[in-house]
C-alpha positions as CSV (number, residue, x, y, z in Angstrom):
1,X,3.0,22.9,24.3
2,X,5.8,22.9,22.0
3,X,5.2,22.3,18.1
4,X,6.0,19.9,16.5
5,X,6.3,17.9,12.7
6,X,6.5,14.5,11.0
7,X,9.8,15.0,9.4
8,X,9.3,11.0,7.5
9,X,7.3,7.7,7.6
10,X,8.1,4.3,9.2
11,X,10.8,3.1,6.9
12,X,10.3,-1.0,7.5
13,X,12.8,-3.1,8.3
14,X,13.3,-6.2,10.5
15,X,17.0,-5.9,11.0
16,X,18.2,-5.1,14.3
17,X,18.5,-1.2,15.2
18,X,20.2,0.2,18.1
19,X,18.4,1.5,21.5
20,X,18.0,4.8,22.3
21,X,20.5,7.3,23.8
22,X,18.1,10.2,24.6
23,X,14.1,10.6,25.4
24,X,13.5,13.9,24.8
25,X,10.4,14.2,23.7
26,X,7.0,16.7,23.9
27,X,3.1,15.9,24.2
28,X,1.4,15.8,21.3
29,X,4.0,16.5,18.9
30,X,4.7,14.9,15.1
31,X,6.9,12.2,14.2
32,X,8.2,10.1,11.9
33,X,10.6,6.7,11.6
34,X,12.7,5.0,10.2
35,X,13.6,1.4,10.9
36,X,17.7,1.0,11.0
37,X,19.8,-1.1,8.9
38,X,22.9,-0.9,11.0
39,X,23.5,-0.8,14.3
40,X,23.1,2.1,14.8
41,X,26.9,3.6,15.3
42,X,28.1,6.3,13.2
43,X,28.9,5.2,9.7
44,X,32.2,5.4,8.4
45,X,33.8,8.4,7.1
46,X,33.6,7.6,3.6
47,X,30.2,6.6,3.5
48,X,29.0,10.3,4.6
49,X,32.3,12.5,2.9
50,X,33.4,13.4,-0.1
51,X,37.4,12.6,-0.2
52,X,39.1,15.6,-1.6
53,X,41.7,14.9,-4.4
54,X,42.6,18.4,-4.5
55,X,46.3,18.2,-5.8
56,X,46.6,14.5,-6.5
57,X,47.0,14.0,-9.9
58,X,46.8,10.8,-10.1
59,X,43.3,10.6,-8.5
60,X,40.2,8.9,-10.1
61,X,37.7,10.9,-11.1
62,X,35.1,12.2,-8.2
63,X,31.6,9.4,-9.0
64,X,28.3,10.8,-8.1
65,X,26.4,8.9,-5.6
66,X,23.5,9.3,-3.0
67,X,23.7,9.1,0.5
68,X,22.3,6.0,1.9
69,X,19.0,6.2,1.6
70,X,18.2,4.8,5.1
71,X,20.1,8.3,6.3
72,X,17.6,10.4,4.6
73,X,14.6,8.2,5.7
74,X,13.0,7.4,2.0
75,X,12.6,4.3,0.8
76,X,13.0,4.9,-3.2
77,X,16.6,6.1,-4.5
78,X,15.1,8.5,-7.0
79,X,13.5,10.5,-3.9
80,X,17.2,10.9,-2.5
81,X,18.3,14.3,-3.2
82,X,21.8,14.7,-1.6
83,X,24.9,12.8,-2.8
84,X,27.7,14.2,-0.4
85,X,29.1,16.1,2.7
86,X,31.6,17.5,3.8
87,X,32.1,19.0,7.1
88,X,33.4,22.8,6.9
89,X,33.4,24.1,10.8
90,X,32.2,22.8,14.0
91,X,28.3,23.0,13.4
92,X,28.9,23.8,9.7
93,X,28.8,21.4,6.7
94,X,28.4,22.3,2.7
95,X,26.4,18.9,1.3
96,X,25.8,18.3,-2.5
97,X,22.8,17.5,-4.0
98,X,20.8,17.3,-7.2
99,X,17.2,18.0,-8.3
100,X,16.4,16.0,-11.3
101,X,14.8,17.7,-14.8
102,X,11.4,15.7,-14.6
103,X,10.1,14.4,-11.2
104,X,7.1,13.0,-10.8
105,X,6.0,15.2,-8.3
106,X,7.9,18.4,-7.4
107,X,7.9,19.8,-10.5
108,X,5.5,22.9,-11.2
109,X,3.3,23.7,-14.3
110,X,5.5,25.9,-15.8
111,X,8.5,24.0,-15.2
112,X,10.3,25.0,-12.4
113,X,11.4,23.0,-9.6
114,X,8.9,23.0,-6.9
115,X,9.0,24.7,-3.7
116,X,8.0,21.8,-1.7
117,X,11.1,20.5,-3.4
118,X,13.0,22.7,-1.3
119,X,11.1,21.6,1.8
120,X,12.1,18.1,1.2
121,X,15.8,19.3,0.6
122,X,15.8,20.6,3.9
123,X,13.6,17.6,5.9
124,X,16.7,15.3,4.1
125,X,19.5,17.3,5.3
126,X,18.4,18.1,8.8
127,X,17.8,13.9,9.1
128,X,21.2,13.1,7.6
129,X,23.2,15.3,9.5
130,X,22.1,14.0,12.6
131,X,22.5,10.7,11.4
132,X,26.3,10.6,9.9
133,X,27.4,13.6,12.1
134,X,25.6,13.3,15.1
135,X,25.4,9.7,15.7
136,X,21.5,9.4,16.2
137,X,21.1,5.9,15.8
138,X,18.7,4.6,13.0
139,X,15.8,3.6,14.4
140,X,15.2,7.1,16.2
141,X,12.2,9.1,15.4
142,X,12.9,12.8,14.3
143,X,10.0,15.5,15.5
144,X,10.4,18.7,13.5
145,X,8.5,21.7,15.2
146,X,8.8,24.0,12.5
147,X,10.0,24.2,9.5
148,X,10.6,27.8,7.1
149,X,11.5,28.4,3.4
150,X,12.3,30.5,0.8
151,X,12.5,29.7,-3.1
152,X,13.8,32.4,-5.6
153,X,11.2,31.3,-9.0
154,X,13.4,33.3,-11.1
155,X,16.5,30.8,-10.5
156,X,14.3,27.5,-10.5
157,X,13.8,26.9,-14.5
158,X,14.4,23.8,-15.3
159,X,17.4,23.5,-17.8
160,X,18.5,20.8,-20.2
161,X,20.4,19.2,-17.3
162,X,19.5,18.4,-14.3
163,X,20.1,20.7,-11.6
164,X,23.0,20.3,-9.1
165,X,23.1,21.7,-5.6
166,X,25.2,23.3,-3.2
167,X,24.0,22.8,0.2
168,X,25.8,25.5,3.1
169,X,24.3,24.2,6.1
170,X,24.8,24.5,9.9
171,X,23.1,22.0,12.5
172,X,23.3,23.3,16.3
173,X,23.1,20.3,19.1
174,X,23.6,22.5,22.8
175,X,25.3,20.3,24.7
176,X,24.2,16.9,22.8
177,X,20.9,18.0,23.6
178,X,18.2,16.0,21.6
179,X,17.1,19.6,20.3
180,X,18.6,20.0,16.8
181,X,18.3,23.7,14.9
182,X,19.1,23.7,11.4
183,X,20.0,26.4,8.7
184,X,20.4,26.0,5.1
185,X,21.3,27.7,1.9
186,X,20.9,26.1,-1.4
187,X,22.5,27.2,-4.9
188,X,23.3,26.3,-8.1
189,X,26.7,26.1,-9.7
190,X,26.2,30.0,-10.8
191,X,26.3,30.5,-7.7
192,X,22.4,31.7,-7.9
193,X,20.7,31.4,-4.2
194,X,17.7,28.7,-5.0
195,X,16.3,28.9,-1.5
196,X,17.1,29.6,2.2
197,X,15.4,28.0,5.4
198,X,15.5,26.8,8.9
199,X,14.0,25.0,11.4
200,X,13.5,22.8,14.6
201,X,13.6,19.3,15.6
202,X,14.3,16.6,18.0
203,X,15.4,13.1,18.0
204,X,13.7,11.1,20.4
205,X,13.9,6.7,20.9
206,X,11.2,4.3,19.7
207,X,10.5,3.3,23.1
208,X,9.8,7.2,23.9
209,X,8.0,7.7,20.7
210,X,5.5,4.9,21.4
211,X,4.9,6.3,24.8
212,X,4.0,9.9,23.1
213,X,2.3,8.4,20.9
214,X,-0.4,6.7,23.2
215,X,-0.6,8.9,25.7
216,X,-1.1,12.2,23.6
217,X,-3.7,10.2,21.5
218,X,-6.9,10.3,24.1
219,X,-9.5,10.2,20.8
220,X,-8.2,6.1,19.6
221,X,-9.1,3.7,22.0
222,X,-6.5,1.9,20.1
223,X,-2.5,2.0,20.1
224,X,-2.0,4.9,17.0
225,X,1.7,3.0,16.5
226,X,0.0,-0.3,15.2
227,X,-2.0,1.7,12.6
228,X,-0.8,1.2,8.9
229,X,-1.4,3.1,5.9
230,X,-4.1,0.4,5.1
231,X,-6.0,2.5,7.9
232,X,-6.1,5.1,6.3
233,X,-9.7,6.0,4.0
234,X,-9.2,7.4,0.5
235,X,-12.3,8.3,-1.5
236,X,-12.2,9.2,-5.2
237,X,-13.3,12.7,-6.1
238,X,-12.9,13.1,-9.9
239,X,-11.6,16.3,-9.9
240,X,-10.0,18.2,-12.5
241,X,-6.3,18.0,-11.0
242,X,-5.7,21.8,-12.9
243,X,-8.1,23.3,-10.5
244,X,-5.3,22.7,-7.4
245,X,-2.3,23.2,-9.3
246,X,-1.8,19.5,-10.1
247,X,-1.3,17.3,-13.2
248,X,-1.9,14.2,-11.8
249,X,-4.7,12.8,-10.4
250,X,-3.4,10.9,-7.7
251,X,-1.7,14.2,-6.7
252,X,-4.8,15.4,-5.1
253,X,-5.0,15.5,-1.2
254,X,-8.2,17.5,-0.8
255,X,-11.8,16.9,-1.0
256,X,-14.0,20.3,-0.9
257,X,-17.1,20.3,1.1
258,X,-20.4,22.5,0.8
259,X,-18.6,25.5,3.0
260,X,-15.7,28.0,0.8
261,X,-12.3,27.7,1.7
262,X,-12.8,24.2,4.3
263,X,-11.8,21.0,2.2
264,X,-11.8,17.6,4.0
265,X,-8.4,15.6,3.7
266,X,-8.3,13.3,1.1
267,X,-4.7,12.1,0.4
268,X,-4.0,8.8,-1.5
269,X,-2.2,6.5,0.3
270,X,-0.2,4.9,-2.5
271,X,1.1,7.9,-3.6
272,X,4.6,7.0,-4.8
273,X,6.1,10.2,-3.3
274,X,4.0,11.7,-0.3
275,X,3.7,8.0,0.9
276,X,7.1,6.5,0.3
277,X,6.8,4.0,2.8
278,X,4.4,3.2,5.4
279,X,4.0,4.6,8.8
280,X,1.5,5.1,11.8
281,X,-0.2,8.9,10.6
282,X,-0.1,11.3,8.0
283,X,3.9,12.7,7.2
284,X,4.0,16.7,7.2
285,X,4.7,16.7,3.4
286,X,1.2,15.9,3.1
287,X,0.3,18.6,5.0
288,X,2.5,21.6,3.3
289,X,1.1,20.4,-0.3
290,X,-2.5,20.4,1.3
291,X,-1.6,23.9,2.3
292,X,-0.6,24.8,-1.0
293,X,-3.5,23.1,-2.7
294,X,-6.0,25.0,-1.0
295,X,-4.7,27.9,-1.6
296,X,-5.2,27.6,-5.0
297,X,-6.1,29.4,-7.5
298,X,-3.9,32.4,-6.4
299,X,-3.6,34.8,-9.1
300,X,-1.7,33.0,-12.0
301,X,1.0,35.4,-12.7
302,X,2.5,34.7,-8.7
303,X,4.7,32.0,-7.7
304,X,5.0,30.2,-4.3
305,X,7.9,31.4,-2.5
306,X,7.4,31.0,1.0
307,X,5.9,29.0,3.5
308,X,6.4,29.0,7.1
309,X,4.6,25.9,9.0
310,X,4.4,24.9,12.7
311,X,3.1,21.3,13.7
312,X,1.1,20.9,16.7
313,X,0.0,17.3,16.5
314,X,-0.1,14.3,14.7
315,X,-2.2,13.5,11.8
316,X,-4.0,9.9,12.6
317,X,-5.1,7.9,10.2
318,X,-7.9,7.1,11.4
319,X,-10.1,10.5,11.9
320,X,-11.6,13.1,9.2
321,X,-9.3,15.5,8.8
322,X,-10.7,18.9,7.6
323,X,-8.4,21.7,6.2
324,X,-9.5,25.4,6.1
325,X,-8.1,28.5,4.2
326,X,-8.2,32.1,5.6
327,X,-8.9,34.7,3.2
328,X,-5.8,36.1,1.6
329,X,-3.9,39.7,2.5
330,X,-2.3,41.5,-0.6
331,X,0.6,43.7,-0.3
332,X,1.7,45.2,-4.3
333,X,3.5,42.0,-5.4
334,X,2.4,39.4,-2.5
335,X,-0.3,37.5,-1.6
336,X,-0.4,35.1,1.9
337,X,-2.6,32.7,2.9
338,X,-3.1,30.6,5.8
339,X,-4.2,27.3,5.8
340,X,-5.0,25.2,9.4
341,X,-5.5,21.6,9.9
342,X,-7.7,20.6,12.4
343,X,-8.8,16.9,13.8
344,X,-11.1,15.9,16.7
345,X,-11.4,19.7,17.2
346,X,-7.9,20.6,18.1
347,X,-5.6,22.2,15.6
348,X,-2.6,20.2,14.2
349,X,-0.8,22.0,11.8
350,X,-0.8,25.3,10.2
351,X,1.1,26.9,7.1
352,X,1.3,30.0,5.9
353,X,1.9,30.7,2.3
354,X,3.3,33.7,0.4
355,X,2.4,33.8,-3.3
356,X,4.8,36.6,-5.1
357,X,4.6,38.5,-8.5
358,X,7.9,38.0,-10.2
């Protein structure tokens, strides 16, 4: 059974979107979807480039902008992290970006840009490349199987700016195969590598998704597609948010139970970030900051710098959810923990982290 990842949430819309043009698909993977606002065809060229004006003199100034927001699958503008592209070979592409100075969630407590940060970088590019360079219409739902990254602490302070981005970036499609593999390499304008990462997804139609959906979900008696956040349970914990990393309250995901190491899943579902619009089961950001939250305390003077996670299922909305944390290994300046995710007895997602000692 291949892995797979909820790359984003339903993004609602009741506009017309375009049907599908492949069904690739695997049992029991994760999903996530985005309702169009076109009809689907590939956008124009100057709503996913940058135009050069390299030796026009008389040429405006370049304007900073997002990309549509519908082509990264958020909802909010603020959460859109990309602003341009600009295609450099034929599976490569070098994309801007920016992080801002003060999110209100990926931002660490000794004020850094957060690794999950970097996670969401890469979900947005992977999503937007297919969209404006691929042609997957909106509408489609994108299944990531795995996902890998590296951050580099020492280059993520936050300065009195915010932070803009260089994106080098190369998206493989065999044979317009619905199978996507994506690479990435993020810097700053010193030219200081932020973070590196890859990984694997595929695009599949709504009409495919729904029939994955049903048939790889023999626990609900009910269709899982017609579920809404509203489904899903949250129960208020009180917990001092410092004791998982967090500032917030509402940034808390886990509950702990009576055994060490095994939390239950306890995510709130109006969280302005992890649950930017609604959708049908738990998105796999939710899953990577669980991960990281129950791996937490790790020795204070390390910093998260790598997680590697595979997807094996969808998160329902509808069944506990319980999250467990192996003990960790230690090399001289590392320390790696794994975290699985298990509902109705199976397994549905599993990170490993890698905490390092600057």
């Amino acid at each position: 059974m291949n892995s797979s990842l909820v790359l984003s949430k339903d993004v609602q819309d009741t506009r017309t979107t375009s049907s599908t043009t492949t069904e690739g698909t695997t049992d029991g993977s994760t999903a996530i979807t985005t309702e169009g606002t076109t009809d689907g065809s590939t956008p124009p060229a100057h709503a996913t480039r940058r135009t050069s004006t390299t030796g026009a003199a008389s040429a405006p100034p370049r304007l900073t902008t997002t990309v549509p927001a519908e082509y990264v699958h958020r909802a909010a503008l603020a959460e859109v992290f990309l602003t341009g592209c600009e295609k450099t070979g034929p599976e490569s592409y070098t994309l801007t970006g920016q992080w801002p100075r003060a999110h209100t969630f990926f931002t660490t407590l000794d004020g850094r840009h957060d690794h999950l940060q970097a996670c969401e970088t890469l979900r947005q590019t992977g999503i937007y490349l297919a969209h404006a360079e691929h042609g997957i219409p909106l509408g489609h739902h994108f299944v990531m199987q795995d996902m890998t990254v590296t951050t580099h602490p020492e280059h993520l302070t936050i300065g009195s700016t915010p932070t803009n981005l260089t994106l080098h970036t190369t998206l493989s499609r065999p044979s317009r195969s619905p199978q996507f593999t994506i690479t990435l390499t993020i810097t700053n304008p010193k030219n200081q590598i932020l973070s590196t990462g890859y990984g694997h997804f595929t695009c599949i139609s709504p009409a495919a998704y729904r029939r994955m959906r049903t048939s790889g979900n023999p626990h609900d008696t009910t269709d899982p597609t017609t579920h809404t956040l509203k489904a899903l349970i949250h129960t208020p914990t009180h917990q001092d948010p410092h004791l998982y990393g967090r500032t917030h309250s509402r940034d808390l995901v886990l509950t702990p139970t009576h055994q060490p190491h095994i939390f239950r899943l306890n995510p709130h579902p109006q969280h302005p970030v992890l649950f930017d619009h609604d959708g049908d089961h738990l998105p796999g950001m939710v899953l990577i900051e669980a991960a990281r939250q129950a791996t937490h305390p790790h020795p204070p003077t390390t910093h998260l710098t790598h997680t590697h996670t595979t997807f094996h299922h969808y998160v329902e909305l509808t069944s506990p959810t319980t999250v467990t944390a192996t003990p960790p290994t230690h090399t001289h300046n590392t320390t790696t923990h794994t975290v699985t995710t298990h509902q109705n007895n199976r397994p549905t997602h599993t990170t490993t982290l890698t905490h390092t000692h600057l």
